[in-house]
Phi, psi and omega in degrees: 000148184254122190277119168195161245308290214283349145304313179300325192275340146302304192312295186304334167301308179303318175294329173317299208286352160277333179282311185297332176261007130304307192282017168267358199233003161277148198277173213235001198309354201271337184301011177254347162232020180213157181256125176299155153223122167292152189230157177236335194241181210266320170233185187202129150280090194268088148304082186320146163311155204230303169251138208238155187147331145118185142358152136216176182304170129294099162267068164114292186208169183285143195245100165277104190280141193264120169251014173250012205265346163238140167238142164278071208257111205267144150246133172298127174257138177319098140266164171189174176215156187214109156212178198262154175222105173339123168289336175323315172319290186305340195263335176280357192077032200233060169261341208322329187275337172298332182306313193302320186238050129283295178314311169342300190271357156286301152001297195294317185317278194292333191263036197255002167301306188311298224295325193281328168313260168351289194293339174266357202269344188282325213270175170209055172286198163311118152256209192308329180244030164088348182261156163305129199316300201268100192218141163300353205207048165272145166247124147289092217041236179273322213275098189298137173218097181263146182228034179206179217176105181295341148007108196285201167257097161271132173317340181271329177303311166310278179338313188269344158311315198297316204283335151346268192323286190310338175277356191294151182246166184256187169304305167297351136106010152292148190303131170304338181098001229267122147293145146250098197267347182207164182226112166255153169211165155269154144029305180276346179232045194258336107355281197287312189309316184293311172342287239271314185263352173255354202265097131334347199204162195207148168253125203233136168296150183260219127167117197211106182087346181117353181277126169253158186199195186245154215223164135270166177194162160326119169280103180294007184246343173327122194043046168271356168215155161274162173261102204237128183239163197231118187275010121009299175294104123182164222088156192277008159271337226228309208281335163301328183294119173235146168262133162249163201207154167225120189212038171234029180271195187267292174273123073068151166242022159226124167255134211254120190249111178256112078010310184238119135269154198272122186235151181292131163258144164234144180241115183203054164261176185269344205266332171295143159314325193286312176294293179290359158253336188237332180101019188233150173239131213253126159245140200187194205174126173223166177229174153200145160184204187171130167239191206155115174315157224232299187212145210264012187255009193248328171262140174231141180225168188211161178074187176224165213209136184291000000 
């Protein structure tokens, strides 16, 4: 191909249209457990709520809920991917294969929403109220909210998550209200997950006449949730872990913070540095964005993990 200025500017048109139908083929599942927040400034400041409980009578005057009194400060972090194309390629025609890991790297791109979701979902640092998000001992007001378990994942292990969640109280010391509606797991527990909620029938120990043995019975959990399995969970750090979720509120138990959506850039002048010294022309793509768990009574975690 010969190069000037209006061959490239077609070449780089074709790479938009590889990239871009990469990024239509990354996957979108986190969006079943995180809320996008658009970001504008290099971090975002959440003032959080503080008290949960809901509606209440009006007596004499309004019962003012703090919602400022813990804050959070999420910073956006920097990503990208890059990469060079020899110009000998392009003048012999031997790019065909960069269109492929140009789409690639729009794949790569669209799915860091996924990786980031994820990646919050692993972490535990500190919340509002100084203990680790997945923790045994939140206090709502008067109201214990534990939301984790070293538990491998068993139907008795769902089951006493579920009723955990649904049993959680607010500040008022009313119910919260918490559905738990999907179950994530990895790879490994993808077997037993499916067991729990799609399996009609379930096998339970017996004992009938003095004989014990083993039985069928109904699976009281069948479609009590969806199953989203993330292959992400997986490694020996990781693989043991499953979540339970409540996601059919207005918040999320992940807020997903975009700041950059990542679009494809090029330096392929004759005039960059990159072309007139090294003869390669740089195609690339960045984001900023960040997720971060969101309120502990809406997420449940289990098992254990390194």
């Amino acid at each position: 191909m010969d190069i000037n200025r209006k061959n490239m500017d077609a070449l780089f048109a074709g790479f938009k249209s590889n990239f871009t139908n990469g990024f239509q083929l990354a996957p979108e599942t986190w969006k079943k457990f995180s809320a996008v927040v658009q970001s504008g400034t290099a971090s975002n400041i959440y003032p959080f709520l503080e008290q949960f409980g809901g509606m209440s009578e009006w007596q004499s005057e309004r019962n003012v809920k703090n919602v400022a009194s813990h804050r959070i400060e999420v910073v956006n972090r920097d990503f990208e991917e890059t990469v060079s194309i020899c110009r000998n390629d392009i003048e012999d025609d031997q790019y065909g294969i960069y269109g492929t890991l140009i789409a690639e790297m729009g794949r790569h791109a669209a799915k860091l929403w996924q990786d980031l979701a994820v990646e919050a979902l692993l972490g535990n640092g500190n919340w509002i109220d100084e203990k680790p998000f997945f923790s045994a001992d939140h206090v709502y007001g008067e109201s214990a909210v534990c939301n984790t378990t070293s538990g491998e994942l068993t139907a008795e292990n769902y089951a006493a998550a579920r009723k955990t969640m649904m049993e959680y109280r607010g500040h008022s010391g009313k119910s919260l209200g918490v559905v738990p509606d999907l179950l994530i797991v990895g790879p490994k527990n993808e077997a037993a997950a499916f067991s729990i909620l799609k399996d009609r029938m379930m096998l339970r120990s017996c004992n009938k006449d003095g004989v014990s043995g083993i039985g069928a019975t109904d699976n009281p959990w069948n479609g009590s949730a969806e199953l989203l399995v993330l292959p992400e969970l997986s490694g020996s750090d990781c693989e043991d872990l499953w979540f339970l979720a409540s996601t059919g509120g207005v918040i999320k138990p992940v807020f997903v913070q975009q700041r950059k959506t990542p679009v494809l850039t090029c330096l392929d002048r004759e005039s960059d540095e990159n072309v007139f010294s090294r003869k390669e022309y740089i195609y690339g793509t960045d984001a900023r964005g960040e997720a971060f768990l969101a309120f502990p009574h809406l997420i449940y975690k289990g098992g254990t993990g390194e």
